[in-house]
N, C-alpha and C positions, 0 to 999 in steps of 0.2 A: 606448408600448405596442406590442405584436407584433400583427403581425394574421394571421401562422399560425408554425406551429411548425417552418420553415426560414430564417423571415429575421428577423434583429433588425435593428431601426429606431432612428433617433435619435431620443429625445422632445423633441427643439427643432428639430432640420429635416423630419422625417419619412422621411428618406433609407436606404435601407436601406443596413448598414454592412459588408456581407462577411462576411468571417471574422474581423471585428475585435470586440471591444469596447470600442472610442474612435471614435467618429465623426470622420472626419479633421481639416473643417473648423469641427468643432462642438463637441458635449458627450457624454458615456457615452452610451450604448446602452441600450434595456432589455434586459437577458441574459437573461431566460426561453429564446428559440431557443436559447444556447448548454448549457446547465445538465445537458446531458444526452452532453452529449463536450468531456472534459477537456482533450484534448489540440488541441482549438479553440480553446481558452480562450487558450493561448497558439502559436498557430498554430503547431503541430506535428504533421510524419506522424504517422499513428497506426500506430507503432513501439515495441515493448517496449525495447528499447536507445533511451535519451536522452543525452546529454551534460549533463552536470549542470549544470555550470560555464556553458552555454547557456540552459539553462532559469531558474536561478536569476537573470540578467541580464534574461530575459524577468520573472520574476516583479516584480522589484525596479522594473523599466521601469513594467510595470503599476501597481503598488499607488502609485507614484510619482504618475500621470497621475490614478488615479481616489479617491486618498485623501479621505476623507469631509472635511477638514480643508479641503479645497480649494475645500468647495461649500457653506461653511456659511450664505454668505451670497446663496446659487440660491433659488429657489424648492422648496417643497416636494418637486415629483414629481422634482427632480434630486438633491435630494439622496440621498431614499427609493432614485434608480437606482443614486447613488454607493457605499449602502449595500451592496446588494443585490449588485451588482458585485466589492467587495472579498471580500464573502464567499465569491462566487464561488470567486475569484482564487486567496483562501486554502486552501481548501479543496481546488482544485483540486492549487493545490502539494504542497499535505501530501500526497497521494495518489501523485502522479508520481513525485518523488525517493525514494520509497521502495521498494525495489525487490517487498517483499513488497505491499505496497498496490495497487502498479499491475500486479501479474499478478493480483492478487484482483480491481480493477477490471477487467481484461481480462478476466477469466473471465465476469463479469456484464454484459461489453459483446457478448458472443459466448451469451450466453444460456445460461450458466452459472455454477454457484455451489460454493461447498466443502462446502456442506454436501448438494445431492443428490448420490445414490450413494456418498457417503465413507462407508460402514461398511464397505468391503471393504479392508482393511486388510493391505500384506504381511506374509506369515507372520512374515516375519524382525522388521518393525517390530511387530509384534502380540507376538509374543516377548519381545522387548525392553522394552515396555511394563510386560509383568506382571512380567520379572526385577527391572526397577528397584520396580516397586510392592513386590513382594514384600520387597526391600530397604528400603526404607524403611520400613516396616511393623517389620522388625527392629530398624533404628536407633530408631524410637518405642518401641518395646520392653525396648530395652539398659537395663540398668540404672545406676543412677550412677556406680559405679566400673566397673573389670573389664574389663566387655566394650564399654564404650560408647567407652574413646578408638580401639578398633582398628576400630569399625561404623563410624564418623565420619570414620577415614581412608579407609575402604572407600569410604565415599559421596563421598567429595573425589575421589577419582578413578573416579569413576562421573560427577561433572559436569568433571572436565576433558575424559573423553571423550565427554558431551554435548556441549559446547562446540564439539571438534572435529569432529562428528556437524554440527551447526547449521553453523559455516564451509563443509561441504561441501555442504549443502542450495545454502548459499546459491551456492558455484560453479557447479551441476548448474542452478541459476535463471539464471545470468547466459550459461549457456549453452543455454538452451532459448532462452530471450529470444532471443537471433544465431538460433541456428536459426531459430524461427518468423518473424524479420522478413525470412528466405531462400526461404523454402518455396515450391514451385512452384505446387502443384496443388492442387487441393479435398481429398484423401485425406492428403496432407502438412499439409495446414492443420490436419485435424480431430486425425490424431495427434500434433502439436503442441500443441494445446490439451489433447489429454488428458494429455500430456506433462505439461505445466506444471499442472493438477492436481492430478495424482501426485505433483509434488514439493512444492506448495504444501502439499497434505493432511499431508505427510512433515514438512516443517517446522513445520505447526503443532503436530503430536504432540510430536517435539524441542522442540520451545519450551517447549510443557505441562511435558514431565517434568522439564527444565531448570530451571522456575520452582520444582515442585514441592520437586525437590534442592535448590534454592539457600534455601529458604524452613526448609527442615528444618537444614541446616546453621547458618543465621544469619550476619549481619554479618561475625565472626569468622573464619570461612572463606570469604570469600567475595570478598578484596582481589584484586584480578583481576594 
């Protein structure tokens, strides 16, 4: 058990264990202290740029050390930690390697979320939203012959250039990331983060419409 919400302990020595989640000379930890920063989880700055190939080594180190399989024959309250741990672990990961996940995390480790203030929407993406609604609206429309094989090509190249729309989200992310892990000052910090906002909000839009095109098109069109 934790006995407050900065130190995880060992529940077989009592020892508090750092910034681990493995007791060095002992057993798993209870992770309740860490559960609330990912990037402790496997001791790492808390930096938007990770090396993947890093963290995935860490993951695998982890899940290796504290697999329930390991502890089937502990006692109850270890193995409930071993539990509790992996899920951690897991969860943690899925979060971090993803590059859209862990600015959504960082936004709500910085006490923000995508969903407040996101109804201001640039004109140009707000635009673009109803052109393609609007399009699509017709392709549902087209009728079986005629006009529907030349709507159908229209909207194939309406999602190759979402596609290429989402690639650049995702660059303008890869580059807020660098930025913000540079930034000097409290005022760089904050338009940083509105930065990464901005574009997160950006890509979720592109993703929506993206799905929506691909969903309308079908299978058929859709061999990448």
């Amino acid at each position: 058990m934790t006995t407050n919400t900065n130190t995880a302990l060992c529940i077989r020595c009592g020892k508090a264990a750092a910034d681990q989640l493995v007791c060095p000379g002992c057993i798993v930890v209870e992770p309740t202290a860490k559960e609330s920063d990912y990037f402790d989880v496997f001791s790492l700055p808390r930096r938007l740029t990770i090396d993947l190939a890093d963290l995935e080594q860490r993951y695998y180190a982890l899940s290796r050390r504290l697999h329930p399989d390991l502890f089937h024959d502990h006692p109850p309250a270890e193995q409930a930690a071993s539990l509790r741990a992996t899920a951690l672990v897991n969860r943690a990961y899925r979060v971090l390697k993803d590059p859209v996940q862990r600015g959504l995390y960082w936004l709500e480790q910085n006490g923000e979320s995508l969903g407040r203030d996101n109804e201001r929407v640039s004109p140009a993406l707000a635009a673009r939203v109803f052109e393609v609604q609007e399009q699509l609206e017709g392709l549902r429309a087209a009728p079986a012959a005629g006009k529907a094989d030349r709507a159908i090509r229209d909207m194939a190249a309406i999602r190759d250039e979402l596609r290429g729309d989402l690639d650049a989200c995702g660059d303008r992310l890869a580059a807020n990331f660098t930025r913000t892990d540079t930034v000097g000052g409290n005022l760089d910090a904050a338009a940083a983060l509105a930065e990464t906002k901005q574009i997160l909000s950006e890509l979720h839009y592109v993703r929506t419409l993206l799905r929506d095109v691909e969903k309308e098109l079908g299978p058929a069109w859709n061999v990448s």
